[in-house]
C-alpha positions as CSV (number, residue, x, y, z in Angstrom):
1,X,50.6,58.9,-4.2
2,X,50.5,57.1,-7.4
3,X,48.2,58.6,-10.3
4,X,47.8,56.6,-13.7
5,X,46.1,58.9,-16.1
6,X,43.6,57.5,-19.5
7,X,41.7,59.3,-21.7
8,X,37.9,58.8,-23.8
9,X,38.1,56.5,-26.6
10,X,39.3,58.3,-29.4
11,X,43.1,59.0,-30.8
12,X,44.0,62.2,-32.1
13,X,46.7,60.6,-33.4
14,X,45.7,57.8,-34.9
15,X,43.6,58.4,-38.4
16,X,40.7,56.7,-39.7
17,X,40.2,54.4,-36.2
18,X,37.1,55.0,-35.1
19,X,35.3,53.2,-32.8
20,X,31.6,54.7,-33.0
21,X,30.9,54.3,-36.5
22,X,27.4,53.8,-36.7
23,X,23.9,53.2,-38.6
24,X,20.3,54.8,-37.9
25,X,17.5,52.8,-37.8
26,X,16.3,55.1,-41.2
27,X,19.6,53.9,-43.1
28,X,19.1,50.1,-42.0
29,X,15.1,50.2,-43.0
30,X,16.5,51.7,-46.8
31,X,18.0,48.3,-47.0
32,X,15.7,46.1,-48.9
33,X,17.2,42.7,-47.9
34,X,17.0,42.5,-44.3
35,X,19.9,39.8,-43.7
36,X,22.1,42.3,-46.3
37,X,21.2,45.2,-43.8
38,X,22.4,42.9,-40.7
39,X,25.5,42.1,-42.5
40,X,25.9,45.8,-43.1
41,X,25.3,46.3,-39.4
42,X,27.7,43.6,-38.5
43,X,31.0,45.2,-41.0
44,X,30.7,48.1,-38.9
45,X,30.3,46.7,-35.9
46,X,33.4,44.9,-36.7
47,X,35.7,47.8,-38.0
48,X,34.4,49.6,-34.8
49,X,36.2,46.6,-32.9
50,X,38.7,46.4,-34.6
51,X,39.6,50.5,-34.4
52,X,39.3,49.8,-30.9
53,X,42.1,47.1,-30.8
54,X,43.9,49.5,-32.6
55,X,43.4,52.0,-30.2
56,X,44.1,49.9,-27.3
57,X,47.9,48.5,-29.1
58,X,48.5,52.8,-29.5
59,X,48.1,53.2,-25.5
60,X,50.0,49.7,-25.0
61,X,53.3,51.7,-27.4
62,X,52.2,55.0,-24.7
63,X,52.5,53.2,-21.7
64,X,48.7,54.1,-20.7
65,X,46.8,51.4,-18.9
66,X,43.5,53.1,-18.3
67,X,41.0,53.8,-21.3
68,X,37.3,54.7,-21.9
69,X,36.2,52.1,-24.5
70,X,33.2,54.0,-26.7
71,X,29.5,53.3,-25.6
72,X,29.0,53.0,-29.9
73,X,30.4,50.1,-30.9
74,X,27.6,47.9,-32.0
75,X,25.3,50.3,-33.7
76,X,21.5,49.8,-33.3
77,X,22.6,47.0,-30.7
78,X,19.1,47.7,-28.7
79,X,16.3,49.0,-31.3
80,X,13.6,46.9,-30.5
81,X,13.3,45.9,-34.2
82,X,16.2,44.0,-33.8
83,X,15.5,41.9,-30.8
84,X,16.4,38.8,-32.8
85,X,20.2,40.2,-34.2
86,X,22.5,37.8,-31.9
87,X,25.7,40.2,-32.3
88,X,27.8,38.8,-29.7
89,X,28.1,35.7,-31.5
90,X,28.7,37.0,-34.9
91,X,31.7,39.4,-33.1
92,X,33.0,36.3,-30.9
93,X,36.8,37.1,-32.9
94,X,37.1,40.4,-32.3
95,X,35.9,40.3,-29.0
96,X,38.4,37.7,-28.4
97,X,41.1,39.7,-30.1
98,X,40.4,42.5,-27.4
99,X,40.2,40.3,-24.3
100,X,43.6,38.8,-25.2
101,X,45.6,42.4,-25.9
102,X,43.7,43.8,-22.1
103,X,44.4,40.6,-20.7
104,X,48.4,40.9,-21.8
105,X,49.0,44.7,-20.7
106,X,46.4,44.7,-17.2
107,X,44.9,47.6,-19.1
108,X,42.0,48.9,-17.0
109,X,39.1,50.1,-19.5
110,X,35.1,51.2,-19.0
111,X,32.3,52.5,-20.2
112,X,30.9,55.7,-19.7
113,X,27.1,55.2,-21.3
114,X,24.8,58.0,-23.3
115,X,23.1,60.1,-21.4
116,X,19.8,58.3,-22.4
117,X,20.3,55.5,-19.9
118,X,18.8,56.6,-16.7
119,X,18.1,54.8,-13.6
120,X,15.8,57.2,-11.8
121,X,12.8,57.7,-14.3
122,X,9.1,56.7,-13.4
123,X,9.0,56.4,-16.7
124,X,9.0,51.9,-17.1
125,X,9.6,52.2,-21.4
126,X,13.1,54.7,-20.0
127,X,13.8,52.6,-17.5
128,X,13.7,49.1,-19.5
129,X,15.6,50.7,-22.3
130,X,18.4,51.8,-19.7
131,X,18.7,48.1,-18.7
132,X,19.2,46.8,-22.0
133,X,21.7,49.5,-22.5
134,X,23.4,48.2,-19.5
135,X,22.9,44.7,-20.5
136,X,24.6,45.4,-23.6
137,X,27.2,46.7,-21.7
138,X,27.6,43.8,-19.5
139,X,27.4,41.4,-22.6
140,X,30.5,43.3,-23.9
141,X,32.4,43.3,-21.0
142,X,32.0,39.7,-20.8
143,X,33.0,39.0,-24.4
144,X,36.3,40.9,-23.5
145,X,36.9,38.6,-20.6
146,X,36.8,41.5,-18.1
147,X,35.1,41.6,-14.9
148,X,32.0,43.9,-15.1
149,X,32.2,44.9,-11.9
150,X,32.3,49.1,-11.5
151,X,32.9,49.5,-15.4
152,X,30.2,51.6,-16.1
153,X,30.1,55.1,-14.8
154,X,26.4,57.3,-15.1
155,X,24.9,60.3,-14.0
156,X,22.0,60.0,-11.3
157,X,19.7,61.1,-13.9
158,X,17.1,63.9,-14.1
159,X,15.5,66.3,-11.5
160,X,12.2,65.9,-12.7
161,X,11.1,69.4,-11.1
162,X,11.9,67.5,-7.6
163,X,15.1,66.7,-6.8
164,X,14.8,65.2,-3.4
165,X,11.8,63.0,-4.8
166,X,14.0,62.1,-8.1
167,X,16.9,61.0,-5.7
168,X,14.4,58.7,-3.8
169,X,13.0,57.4,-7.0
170,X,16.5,56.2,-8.1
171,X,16.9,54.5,-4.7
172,X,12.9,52.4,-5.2
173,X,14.5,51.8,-9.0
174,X,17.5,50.5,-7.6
175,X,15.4,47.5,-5.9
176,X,14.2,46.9,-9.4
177,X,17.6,46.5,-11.1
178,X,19.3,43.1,-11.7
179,X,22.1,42.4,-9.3
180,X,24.4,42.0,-12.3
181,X,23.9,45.4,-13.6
182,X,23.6,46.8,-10.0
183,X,27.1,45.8,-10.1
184,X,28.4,47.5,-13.1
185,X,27.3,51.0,-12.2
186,X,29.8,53.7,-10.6
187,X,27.9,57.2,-10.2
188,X,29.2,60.5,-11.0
189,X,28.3,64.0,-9.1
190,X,26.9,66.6,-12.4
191,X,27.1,70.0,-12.9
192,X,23.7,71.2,-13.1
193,X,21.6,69.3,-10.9
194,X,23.0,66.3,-8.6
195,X,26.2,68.0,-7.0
196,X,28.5,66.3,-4.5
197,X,26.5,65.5,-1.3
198,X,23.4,64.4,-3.6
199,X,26.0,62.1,-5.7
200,X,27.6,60.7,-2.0
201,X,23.7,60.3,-0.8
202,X,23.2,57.2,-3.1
203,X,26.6,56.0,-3.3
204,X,26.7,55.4,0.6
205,X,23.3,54.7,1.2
206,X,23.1,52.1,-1.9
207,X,26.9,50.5,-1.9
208,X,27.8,52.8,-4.9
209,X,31.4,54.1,-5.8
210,X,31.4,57.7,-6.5
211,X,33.3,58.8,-9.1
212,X,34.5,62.3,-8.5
213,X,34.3,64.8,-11.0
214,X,36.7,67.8,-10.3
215,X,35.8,70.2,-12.5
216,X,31.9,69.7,-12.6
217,X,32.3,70.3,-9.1
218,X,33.8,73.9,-9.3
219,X,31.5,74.5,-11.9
220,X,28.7,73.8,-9.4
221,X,28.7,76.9,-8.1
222,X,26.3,76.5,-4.8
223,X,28.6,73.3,-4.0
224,X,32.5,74.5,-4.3
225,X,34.1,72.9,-1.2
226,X,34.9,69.7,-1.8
227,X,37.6,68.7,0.9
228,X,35.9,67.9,3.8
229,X,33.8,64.6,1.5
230,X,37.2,63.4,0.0
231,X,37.4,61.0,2.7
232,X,33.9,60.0,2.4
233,X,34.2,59.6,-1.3
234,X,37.6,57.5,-1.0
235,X,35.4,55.3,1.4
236,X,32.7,54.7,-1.4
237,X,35.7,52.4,-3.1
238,X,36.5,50.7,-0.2
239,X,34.3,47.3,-1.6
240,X,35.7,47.6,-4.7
241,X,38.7,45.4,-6.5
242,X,39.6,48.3,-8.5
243,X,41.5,51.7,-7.4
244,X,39.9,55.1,-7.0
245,X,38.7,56.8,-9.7
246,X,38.2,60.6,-10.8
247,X,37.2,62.7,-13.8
248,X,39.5,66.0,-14.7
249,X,38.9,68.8,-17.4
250,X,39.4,72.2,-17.1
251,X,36.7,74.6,-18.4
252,X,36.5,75.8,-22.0
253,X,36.5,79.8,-20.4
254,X,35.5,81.5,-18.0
255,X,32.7,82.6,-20.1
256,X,32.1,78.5,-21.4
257,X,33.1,77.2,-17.5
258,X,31.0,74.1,-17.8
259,X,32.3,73.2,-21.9
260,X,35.6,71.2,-21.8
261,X,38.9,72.8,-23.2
262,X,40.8,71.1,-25.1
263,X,43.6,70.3,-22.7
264,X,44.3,69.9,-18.7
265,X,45.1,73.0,-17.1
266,X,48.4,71.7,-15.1
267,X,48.0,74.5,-12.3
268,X,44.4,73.5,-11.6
269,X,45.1,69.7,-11.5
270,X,48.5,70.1,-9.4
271,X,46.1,71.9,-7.3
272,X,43.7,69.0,-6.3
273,X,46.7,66.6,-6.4
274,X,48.2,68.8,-3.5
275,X,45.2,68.5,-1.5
276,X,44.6,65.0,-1.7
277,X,48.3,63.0,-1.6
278,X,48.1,61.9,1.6
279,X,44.5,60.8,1.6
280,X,45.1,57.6,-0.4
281,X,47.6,55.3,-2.0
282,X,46.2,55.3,-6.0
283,X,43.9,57.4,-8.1
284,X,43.1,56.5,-12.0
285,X,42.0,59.9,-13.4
286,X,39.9,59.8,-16.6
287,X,40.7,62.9,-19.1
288,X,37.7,64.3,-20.7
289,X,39.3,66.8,-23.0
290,X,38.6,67.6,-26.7
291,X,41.9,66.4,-27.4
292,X,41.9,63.1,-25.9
293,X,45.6,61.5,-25.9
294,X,47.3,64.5,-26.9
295,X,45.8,66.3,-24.0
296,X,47.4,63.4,-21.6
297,X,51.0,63.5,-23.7
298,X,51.1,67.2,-23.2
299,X,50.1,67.0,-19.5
300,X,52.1,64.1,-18.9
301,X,55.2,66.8,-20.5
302,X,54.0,69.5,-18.3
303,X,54.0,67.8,-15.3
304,X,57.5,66.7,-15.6
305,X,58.2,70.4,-14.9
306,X,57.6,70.1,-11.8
307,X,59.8,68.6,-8.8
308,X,57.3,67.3,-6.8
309,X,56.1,64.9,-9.6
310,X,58.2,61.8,-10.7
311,X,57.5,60.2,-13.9
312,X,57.2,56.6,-13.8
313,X,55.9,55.9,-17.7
314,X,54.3,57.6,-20.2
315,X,50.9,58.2,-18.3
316,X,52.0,57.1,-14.7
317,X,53.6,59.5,-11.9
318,X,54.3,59.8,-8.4
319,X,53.3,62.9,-6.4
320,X,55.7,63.4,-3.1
């Protein structure tokens, strides 16, 4: 099995490159001139692009290929007090400077959006402000010249005191949502409320990959078996043009055991590679760890350790 390992849109290696430099709506107001306070909006926006090129040529020198680009890159982009701010055209270059680098290294990158965007609200103001958030999303994807489809990975949403009924709500939302943003969503099991089974519910029912999030799952304490979905969650991917994907962390303590710790514990990931090898070809696994790429260069070095792993690059192995 072949696993290609990213990490979540900032370097800890790279200084003053970041990609979620932003504005509130108090700071814009302050602004007397309103086109000087667009302007404003529009130099971050572009330094945010440009960290993220900057960004993307560091993983291109690291041989990583799989990236989370930040949800913050065009401050403000959906307060309803600036409906009329066209920034897609404004940030046509930089957008264009992106596309070109992805497009030259087959980097696979997505977005992971706030937890403010959710699909299974009764609430219509929540649930229109989720679908600009994903049409924002889809806007950007389509100014990098990459196909939106399964870019976007979200949480189910909230329990609102009934989880069965808030499960069934996101399925009678679903028939509300745009096609085109239908298609951008992949959906992730929690670690409070929407474990495994609830997560594989949707995603099978509504044509949904599930991606599988290792350590929210142990976390979850009334859910801790996990093999006997892995097939069933391999088989939510089946539709889609891109390979399986996965979220791993390791818990802060056992004290902190849903925080993330700054790096991968080897043992534990070696541990679900082992049990899943000969399920499936590819997996992409996403690092969510406070330490971003360093915590992928010292797993990467960790992992070499080991003789059932071969290195193939400097995020890319081979488990036998």
């Amino acid at each position: 099995m072949r696993v290609r390992m990213g990490y979540v849109a900032m370097s800890m290696q790279l200084q003053n490159c970041s990609p979620s430099q932003t504005m509130t709506y108090a700071q814009f107001s302050k602004i007397k001139d309103r086109d000087a306070a667009i302007k404003k909006l529009e130099r971050i926006a572009r330094s945010n692009l440009e960290n993220c090129l900057r960004l993307l040529k560091h993983n291109a020198g690291n041989d990583i290929h799989f990236f989370r680009l930040s949800s913050k890159l065009i401050p403000l982009a959906n307060h309803p007090e600036l409906s009329e701010w066209r920034y897609m055209n404004e940030l046509r270059e930089p957008l264009n400077s992106i596309a070109d680098f992805i497009g030259k290294h087959e980097m696979r990158v997505d977005f992971h959006p706030d937890h403010f965007v959710v699909l299974n609200s009764k609430e219509p103001d929540i649930l229109n402000m989720s679908l600009k958030t994903l049409h924002m999303h889809e806007a950007l994807l389509r100014g990098m010249n990459i196909p939106a489809e399964h870019r976007c990975v979200m949480h189910i949403g909230g329990a609102y005191e009934d989880k069965e009924k808030a499960l069934e709500q996101f399925i009678h939302n679903w028939g509300l949502i745009p096609v085109k943003y239908q298609k951008l969503v992949m959906l992730e099991n929690d670690d409070t409320t929407f474990h495994l089974k609830d997560t594989l519910y949707l995603c099978e029912k509504l044509g949904i990959p599930l991606v599988f999030d290792y350590h929210h799952h142990l976390a979850y304490h009334e859910e801790r078996d996990w093999e006997e979905d892995w097939i069933r969650i391999l088989s939510t991917w089946e539709a889609s043009p891109l390979p399986v994907k996965m979220h791993i962390s390791s818990p802060r303590s056992e004290k902190e055991y849903r925080a993330h710790a700054d790096k991968v514990n080897v043992q534990m990931f070696l541990e679900f590679l082992h049990a899943v090898k000969d399920s499936t070809d590819r997996i992409d696994c996403m690092i969510e760890a406070k330490m971003k790429d360093e915590a992928l260069f010292t797993l990467m070095e960790e992992l070499s350790g080991f003789p059932e792993i071969i290195i193939l690059d400097g995020s890319t192995f081979e488990i036998v």
